[in-house]
Each structure stands twice: as structure tokens, then as C-alpha cells.
Residue frames as a rotation matrix with the C-alpha (Angstrom) as fourth column:
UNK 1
0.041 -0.498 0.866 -1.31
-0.983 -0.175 -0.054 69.82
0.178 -0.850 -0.496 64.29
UNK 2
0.107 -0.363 -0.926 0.35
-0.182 0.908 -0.377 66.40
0.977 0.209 0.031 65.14
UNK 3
0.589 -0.069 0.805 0.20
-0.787 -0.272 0.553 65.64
0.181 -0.960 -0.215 68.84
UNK 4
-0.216 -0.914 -0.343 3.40
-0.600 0.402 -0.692 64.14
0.770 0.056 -0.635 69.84
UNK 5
-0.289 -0.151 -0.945 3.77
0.501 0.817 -0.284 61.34
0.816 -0.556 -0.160 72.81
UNK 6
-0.736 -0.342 -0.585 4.54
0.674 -0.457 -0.580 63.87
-0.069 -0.821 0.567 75.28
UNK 7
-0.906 0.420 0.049 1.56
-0.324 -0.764 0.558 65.60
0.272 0.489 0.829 74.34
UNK 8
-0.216 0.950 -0.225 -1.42
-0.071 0.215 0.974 63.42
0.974 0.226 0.021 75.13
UNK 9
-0.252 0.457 -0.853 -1.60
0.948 0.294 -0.122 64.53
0.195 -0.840 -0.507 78.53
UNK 10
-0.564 -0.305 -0.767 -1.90
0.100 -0.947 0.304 67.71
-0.820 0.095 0.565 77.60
UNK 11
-0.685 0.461 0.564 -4.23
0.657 0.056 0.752 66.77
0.315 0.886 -0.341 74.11
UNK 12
0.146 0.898 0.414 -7.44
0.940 -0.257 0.225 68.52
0.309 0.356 -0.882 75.57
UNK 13
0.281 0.288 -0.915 -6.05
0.722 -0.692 0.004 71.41
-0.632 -0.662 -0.403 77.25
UNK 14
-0.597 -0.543 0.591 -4.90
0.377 0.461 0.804 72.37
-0.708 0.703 -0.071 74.08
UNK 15
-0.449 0.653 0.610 -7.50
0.880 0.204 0.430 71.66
0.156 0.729 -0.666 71.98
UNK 16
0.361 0.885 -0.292 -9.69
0.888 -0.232 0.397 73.69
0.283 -0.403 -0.870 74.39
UNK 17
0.116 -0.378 -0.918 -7.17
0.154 -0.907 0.393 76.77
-0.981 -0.187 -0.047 74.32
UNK 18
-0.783 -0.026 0.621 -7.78
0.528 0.499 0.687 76.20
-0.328 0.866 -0.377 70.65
UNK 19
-0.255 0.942 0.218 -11.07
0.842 0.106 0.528 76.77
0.475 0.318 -0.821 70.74
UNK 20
0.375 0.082 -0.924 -10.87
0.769 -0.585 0.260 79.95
-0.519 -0.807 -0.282 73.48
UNK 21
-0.604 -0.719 -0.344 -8.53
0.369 -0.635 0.678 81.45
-0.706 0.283 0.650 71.08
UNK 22
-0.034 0.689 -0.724 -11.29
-0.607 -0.590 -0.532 81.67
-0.794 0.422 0.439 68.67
UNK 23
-0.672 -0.529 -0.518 -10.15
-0.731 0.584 0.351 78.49
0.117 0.615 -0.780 66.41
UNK 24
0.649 0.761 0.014 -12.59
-0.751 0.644 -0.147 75.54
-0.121 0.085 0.989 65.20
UNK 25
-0.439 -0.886 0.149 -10.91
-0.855 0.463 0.232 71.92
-0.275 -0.025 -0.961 64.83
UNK 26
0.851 0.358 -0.385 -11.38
-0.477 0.834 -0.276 68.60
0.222 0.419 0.881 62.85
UNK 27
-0.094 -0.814 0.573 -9.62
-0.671 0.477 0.568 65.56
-0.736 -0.331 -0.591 64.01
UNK 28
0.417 0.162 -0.894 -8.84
-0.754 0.610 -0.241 62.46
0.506 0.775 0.377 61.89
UNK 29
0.105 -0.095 -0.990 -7.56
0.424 0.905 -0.042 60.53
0.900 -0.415 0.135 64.49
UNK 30
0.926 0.324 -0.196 -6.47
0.321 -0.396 0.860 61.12
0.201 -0.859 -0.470 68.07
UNK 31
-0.056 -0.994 -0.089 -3.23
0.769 -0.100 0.632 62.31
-0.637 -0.033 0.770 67.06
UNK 32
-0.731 -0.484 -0.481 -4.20
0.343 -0.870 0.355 64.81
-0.590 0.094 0.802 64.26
UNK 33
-0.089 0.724 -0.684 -5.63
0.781 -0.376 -0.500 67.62
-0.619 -0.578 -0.532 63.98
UNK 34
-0.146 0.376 0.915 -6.95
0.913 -0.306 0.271 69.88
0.382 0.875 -0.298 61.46
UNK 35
-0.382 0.205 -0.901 -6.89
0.725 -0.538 -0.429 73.71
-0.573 -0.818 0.057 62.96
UNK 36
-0.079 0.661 0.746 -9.71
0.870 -0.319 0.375 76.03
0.486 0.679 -0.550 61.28
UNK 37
-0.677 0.067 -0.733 -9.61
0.318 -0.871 -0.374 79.70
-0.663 -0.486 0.569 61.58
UNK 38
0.493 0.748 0.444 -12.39
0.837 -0.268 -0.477 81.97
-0.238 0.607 -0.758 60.35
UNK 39
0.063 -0.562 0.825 -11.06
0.662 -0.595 -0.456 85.22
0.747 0.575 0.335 58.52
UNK 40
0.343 -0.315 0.885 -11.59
-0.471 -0.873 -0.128 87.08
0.813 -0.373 -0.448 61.90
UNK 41
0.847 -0.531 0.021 -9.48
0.320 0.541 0.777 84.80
-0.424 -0.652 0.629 63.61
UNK 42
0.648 -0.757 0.082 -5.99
-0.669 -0.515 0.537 86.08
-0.364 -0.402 -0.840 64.71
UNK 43
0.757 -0.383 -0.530 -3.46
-0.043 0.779 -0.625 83.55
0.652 0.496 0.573 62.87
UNK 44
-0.602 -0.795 0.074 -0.06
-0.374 0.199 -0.906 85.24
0.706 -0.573 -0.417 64.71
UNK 45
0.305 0.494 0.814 -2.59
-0.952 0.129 0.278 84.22
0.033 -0.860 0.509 68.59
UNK 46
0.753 0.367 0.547 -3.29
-0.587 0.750 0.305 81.08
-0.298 -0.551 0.780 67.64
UNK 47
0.635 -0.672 -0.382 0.34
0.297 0.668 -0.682 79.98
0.714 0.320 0.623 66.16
UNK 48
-0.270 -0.782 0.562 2.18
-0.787 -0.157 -0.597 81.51
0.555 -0.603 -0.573 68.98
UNK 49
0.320 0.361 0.876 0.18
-0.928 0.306 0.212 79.19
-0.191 -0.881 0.433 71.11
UNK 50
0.985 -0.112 0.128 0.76
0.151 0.922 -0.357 76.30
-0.078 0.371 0.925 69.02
UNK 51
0.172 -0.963 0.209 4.85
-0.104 -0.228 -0.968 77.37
0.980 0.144 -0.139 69.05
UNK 52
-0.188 -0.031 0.982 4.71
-0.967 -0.171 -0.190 77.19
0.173 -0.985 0.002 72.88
UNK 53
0.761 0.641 0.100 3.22
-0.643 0.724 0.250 73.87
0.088 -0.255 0.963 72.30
UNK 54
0.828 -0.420 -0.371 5.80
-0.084 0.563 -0.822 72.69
0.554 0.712 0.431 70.28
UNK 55
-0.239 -0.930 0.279 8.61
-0.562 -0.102 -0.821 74.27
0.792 -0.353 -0.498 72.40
UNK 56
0.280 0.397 0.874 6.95
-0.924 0.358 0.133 71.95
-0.260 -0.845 0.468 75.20
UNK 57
-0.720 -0.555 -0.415 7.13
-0.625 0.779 0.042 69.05
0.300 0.290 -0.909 73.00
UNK 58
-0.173 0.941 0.292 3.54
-0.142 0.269 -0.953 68.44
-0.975 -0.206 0.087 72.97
UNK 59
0.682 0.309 0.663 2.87
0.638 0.192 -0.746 68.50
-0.358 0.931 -0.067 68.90
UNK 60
-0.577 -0.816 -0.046 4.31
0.241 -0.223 0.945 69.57
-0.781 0.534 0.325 66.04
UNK 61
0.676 0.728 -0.115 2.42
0.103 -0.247 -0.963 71.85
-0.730 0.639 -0.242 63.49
UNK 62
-0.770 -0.574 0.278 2.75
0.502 -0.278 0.819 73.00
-0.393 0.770 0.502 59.70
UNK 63
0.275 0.456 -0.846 0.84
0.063 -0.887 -0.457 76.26
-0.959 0.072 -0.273 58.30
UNK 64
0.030 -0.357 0.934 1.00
0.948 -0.286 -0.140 77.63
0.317 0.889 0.330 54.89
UNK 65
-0.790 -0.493 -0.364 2.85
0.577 -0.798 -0.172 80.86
-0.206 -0.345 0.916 55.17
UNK 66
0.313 0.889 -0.334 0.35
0.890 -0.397 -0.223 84.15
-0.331 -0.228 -0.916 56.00
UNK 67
-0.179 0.908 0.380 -1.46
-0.210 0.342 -0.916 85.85
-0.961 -0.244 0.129 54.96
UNK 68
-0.408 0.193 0.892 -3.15
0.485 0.874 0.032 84.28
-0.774 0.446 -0.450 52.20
UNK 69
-0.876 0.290 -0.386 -3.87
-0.338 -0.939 0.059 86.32
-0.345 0.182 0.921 49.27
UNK 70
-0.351 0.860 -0.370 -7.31
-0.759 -0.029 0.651 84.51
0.549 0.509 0.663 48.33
UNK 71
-0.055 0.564 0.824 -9.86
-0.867 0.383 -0.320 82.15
-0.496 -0.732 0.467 50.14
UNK 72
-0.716 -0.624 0.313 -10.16
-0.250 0.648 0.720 78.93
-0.652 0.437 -0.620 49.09
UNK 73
0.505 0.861 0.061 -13.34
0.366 -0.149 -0.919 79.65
-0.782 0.486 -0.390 46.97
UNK 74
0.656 -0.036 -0.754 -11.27
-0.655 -0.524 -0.544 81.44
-0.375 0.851 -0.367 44.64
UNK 75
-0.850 -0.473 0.232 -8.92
-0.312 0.807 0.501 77.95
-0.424 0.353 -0.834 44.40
UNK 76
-0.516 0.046 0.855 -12.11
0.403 0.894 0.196 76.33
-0.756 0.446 -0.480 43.02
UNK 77
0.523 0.648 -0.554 -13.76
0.104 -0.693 -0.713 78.92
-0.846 0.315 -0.430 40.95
């Protein structure tokens, strides 16, 4: 997740509906954002929310298409 201009008054409430949704997060700067789900985390929840963002014109995300057919343990194995 990329938080846009128009977004950073709006960065923590976000985040912190992020984190309500059930979602974990790693920044790398104060603009973007890593968004970590655990396997019993809802994906369609927490991208509708993050589609609402967007249609706000708060951030701007990219996903790899769902669902995944293997964890990423079997990428290094």
C-alpha cells in the first residue's frame, strides 16, 4: 500500500482499520506499506477496505491475484 498526498491525514486511521480487520503491517517509510495477512485473515475484508481507500484517493495498492495456491515456504523449499 502506497499512501498518496491526500492520504496522510488519513495514514493512521487506516493503518489502524488495518489492524481491526485482522491484518499485521511493515512500513519502509512513511509512505509505504507492506500489508500482512495470516491464512485466517479475510483477503476480499481487507481489500475492499483498501478499494474504498483508493476510491478516496488516500493510497494506491497492488496484491497478487487470490487465492494463492501455496505459502511462501513452499517458494523456498
Amino acid at each position: 500500500m502506497f499512501v498518496l498526498p491526500d492520504g496522510k491525514a488519513h495514514q493512521d486511521e487506516v493503518l489502524a482499520r488495518v489492524k481491526v480487520l485482522g491484518a499485521t503491517y511493515e512500513g519502509a517509510d512513511a509512505t509505504l506499506y507492506a500489508i500482512d495477512l495470516a491464512p485466517e485473515v479475510d483477503f476480499d475484508v481487507i481489500a475492499d477496505y483498501l478499494l474504498v481507500c483508493e476510491d478516496h484517493g488516500w493510497v494506491d495498492c497492488r496484491w497478487a491475484p487470490q487465492p494463492q495456491p501455496h505459502g511462501t515456504g513452499d517458494l523456498l523449499n
